[in-house]
N, C-alpha and C positions, 0 to 999 in steps of 0.2 A: 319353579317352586323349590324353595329352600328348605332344610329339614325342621328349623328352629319352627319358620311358619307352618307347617306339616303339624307338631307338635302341639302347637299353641290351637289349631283349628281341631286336634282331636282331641284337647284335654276337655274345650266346652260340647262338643257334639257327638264324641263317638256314643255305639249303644253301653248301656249302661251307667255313664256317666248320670244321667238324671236320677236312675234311681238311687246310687248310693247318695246322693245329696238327700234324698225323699229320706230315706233309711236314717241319716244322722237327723234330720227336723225332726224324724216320729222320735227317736232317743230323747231328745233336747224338750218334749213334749213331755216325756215320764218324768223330769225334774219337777216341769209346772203340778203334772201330779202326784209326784209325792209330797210336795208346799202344800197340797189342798188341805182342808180340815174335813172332817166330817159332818155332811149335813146336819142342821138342828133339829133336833122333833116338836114339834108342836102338838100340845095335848090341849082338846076341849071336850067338857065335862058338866053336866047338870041330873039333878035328880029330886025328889021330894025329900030327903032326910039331910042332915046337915053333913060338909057341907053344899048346898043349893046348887053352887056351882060354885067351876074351877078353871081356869085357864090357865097353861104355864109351858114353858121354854124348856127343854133341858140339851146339855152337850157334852159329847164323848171325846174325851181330853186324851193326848197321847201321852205313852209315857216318858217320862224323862230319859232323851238318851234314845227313843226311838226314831222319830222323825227326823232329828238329823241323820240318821245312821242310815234312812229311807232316802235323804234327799244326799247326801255324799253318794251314795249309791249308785242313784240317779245321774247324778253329775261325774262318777267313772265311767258310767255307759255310754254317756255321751260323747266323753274324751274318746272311749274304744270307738265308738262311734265314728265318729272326725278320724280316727286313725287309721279307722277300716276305709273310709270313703277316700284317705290319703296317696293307701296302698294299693286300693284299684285304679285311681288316676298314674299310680307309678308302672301298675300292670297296663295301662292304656299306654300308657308311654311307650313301654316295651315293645308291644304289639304294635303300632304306628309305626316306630322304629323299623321295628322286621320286614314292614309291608312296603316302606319306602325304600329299602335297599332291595325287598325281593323285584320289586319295580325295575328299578335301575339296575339289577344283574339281570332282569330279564331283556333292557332295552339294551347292554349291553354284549348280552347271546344275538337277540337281534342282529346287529353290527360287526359282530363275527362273523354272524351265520352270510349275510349279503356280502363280506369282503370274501367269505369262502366262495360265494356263489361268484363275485368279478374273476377270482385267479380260477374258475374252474372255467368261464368261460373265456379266459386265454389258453387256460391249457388246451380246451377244446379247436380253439382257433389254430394254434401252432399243431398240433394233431393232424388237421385236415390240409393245413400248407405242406406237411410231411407225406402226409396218404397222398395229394395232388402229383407230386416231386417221383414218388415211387418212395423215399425214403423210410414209411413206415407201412405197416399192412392196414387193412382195411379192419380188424381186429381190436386195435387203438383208436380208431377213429369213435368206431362204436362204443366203447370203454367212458371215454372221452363224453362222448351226451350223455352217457346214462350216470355218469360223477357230475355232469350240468344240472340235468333233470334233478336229481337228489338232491345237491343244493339248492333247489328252486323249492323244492318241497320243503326244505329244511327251514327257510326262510318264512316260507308260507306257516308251520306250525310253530315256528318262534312268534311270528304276530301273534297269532292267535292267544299265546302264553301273556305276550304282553298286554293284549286288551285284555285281560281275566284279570291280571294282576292290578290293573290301574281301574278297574272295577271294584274290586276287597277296596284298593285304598281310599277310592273316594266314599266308599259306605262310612268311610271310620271317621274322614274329614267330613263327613255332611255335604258333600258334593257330589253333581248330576253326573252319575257311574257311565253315560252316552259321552260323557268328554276326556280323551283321555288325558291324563296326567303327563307332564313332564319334570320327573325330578332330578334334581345336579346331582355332579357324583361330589363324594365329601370324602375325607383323610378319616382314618377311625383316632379318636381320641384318644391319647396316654393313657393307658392304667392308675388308679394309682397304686401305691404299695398295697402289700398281703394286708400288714396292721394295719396302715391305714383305713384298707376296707371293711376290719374288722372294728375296729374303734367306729366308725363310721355307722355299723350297722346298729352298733348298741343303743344309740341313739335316734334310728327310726322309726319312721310312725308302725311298721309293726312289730315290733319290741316294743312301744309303749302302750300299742294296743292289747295284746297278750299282759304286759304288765295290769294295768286298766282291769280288766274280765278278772283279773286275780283279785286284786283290791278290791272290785265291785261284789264277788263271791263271798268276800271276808266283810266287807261289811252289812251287804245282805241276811247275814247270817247271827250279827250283832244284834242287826235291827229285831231280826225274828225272838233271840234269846229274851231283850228287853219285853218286845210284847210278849212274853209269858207271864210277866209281871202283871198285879194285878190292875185294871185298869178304869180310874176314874172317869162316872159321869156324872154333872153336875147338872141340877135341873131348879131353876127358881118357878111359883105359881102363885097366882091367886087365888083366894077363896074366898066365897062368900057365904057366913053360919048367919045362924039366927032366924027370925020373920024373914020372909020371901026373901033372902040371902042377903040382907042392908050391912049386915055386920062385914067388911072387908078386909082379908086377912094375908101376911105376905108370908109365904113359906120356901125355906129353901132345901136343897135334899141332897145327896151325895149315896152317889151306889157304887159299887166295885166289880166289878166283872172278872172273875178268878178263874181261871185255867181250872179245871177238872185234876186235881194229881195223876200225874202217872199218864194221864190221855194226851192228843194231841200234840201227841213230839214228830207225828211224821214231818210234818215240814222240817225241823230242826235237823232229822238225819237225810232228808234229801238235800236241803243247804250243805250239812258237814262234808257230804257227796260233791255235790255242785264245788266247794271250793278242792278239793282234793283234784278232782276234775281237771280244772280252771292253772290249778299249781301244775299236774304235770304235763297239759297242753303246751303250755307254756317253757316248760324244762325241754321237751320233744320239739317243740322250733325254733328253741336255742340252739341246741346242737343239730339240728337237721340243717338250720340255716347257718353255722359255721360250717358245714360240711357242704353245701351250696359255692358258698363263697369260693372256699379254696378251689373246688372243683371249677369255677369259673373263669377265676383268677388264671388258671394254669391253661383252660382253653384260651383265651385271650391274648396270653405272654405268647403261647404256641402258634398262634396266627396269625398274630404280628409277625412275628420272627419267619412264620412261613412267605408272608405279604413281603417283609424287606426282600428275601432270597428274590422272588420273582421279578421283584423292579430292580434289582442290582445285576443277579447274573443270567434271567432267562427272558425277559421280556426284549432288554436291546439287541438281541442278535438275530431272531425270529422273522422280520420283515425282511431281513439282509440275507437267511436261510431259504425265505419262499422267494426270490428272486436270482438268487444265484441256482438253485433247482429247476428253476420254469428256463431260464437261458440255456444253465446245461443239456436242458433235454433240446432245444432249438436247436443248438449247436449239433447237434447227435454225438453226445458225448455219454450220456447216461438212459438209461431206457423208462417208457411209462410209467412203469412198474416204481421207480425209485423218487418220479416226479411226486405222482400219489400219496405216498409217501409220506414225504417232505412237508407237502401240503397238508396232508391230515394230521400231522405229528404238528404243523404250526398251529394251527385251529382250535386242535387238542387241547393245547397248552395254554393256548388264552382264554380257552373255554373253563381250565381247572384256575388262573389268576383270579376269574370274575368270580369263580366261585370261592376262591379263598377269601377274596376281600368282603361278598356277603357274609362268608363263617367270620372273619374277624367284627364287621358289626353286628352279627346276630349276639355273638360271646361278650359283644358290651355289652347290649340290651339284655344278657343274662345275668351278668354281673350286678347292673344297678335295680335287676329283680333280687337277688337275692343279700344283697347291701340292704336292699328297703328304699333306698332316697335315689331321688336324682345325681350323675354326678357330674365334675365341672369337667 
């Protein structure tokens, strides 16, 4: 399993993904109803005095300047919307991400762990051809199983890590968490520059989602001032005067509905609120996600540069260190005690490379959180 395919199967199944799509539909939903109009009323009417009777329509008309102000509104929440649903598929990324390497650092401890468990039981082997000979005590021999025993356990509680781990993943992939996973190992991707990532960020979906929520607050707030205004309904009727109402008459009507002075300004200052709100939400994960970045950026540079050291000066001498230590001690050249050693200092150290090359992918998948987008 490759990581691009890892990705592609958690952007449509992991949890959550449905509901943020569910979350922008219902947005996309408040557009259709701010287009709405207001129902019509329908009056009917009869009596013994003129006139007889009445039937008639009337309609509550928005006011100019409001309704759009209602349906632009609509249609920034919906953008924040799509941009919110954007940036949780970019947090699913992330998380995917983590899970596939924690996978793969864990099947690679595995692999340590079983190569520690062979060279312990050479060492064990050549211990007991020494105990045999007379040349070692029976002190070493002992030492010797119970450094076997340990890496058997060791190995044993490394599975264990790794069916946990290939469990989380397949929850995220929509896969039967009974099978375990095998993912490849992958090179971690170039950075790109500091600016870059910053120019980069200004442009994604959460930046224009925060943007979006502000605009949305401001013209929400439009909307509301206009309905203060007074606001036209128009109602046409018929009537019937005269003998038993023969006479047929067309009347039309026009009413205003007028704010009360001075009343009904609460919405208007929890709007003023809501945008003041909205602006410095917005200011606050600007700069928190500039402070993100760089802090990312700098883990990232750091772990690369610690990943190059490891493949350049520490990883090729390590298998050539546990073999010239297991001969010396054969030879009876150097004692138990410095085989040991040798050996746990090699282990060590592949044990701290697997885990630098997870910190260097975990520090991208923080990077392209706090960038906002995916990167190339």
């Amino acid at each position: 399993m490759t990581l691009d395919a890892a990705l592609a199967e958690a952007a449509g199944r992991a949890p959550g993904i449905a509901a943020g799509r569910a979350r922008e539909a219902m947005a996309r939903g408040d557009i259709e109803v701010a287009r709405t109009f207001a129902p019509l009323t329908v009056s009917l009417a009869a009596g013994g005095n003129d006139p007889h009777w009445a039937a008639g329509v009337s309609q509550r008309l928005f006011v100019p300047g409001a309704r759009g102000a209602r349906i632009h509104a609509a249609e920034l929440g919906a953008e924040g919307a799509e941009a919110d649903r954007r940036a949780n598929e970019l947090t699913v990324r992330a998380t995917t991400r983590r899970a596939y390497f924690a996978l793969v650092r864990a099947r690679q401890l595995e692999s340590n762990a079983e190569r520690t468990l062979r060279l312990a039981q050479e060492s064990e082997a050549a211990v007991h051809l020494r105990f045999e000979t007379g040349a070692a005590p029976e002190l070493e021999w002992v030492q010797a199983t119970l450094a076997r025993a340990s890496a058997e356990v060791a190995v044993s509680e490394q599975h264990a890590d790794t069916v946990t781990l290939s469990a989380e993943l397949a929850v995220l992939l929509g896969r039967d968490p009974r099978r375990l996973l095998a993912p490849g190992e992958e090179p971690v991707p170039p950075p790109p520059s500091l600016d870059a990532a910053v120019a980069r960020a200004a442009q994604a979906p959460r930046a224009r989602a925060k943007q979006a929520d502000v605009d949305a607050a401001r013209e929400s707030l439009r909307a509301a001032k206009r309905e203060r205004w007074p606001t036209p309904v128009v109602g046409v009727s018929l009537e019937g005067d005269g003998p038993h109402g023969e006479s047929v008459f067309l009347r039309g009507a026009l009413d205003l509905e007028v704010p009360t002075p001075g009343l009904g300004r609460g919405e208007l200052d929890r709007l003023h609120a809501a945008v003041s709100l909205a602006e410095a939400q917005a200011d606050e994960d600007r700069r928190q996600g500039l402070a993100d970045i760089v802090v990312a950026h700098a883990r990232l540079t750091s772990a690369l540069a610690t990943l190059r050291k490891y493949e350049a000066d520490i990883l090729p001498g390590l298998e050539t260190t546990e073999r010239m230590a297991l001969d010396s001690y054969r030879a009876g050249r150097s004692p138990l005690l410095a085989l040991n050693e040798a050996l746990k200092s090699a282990s060590d150290l592949r044990a701290q490379f697997i885990q630098a090359a997870f910190t260097a992918q975990s520090a991208f998948a923080d990077l392209e959180v706090a960038v906002g987008s995916a990167l190339p």
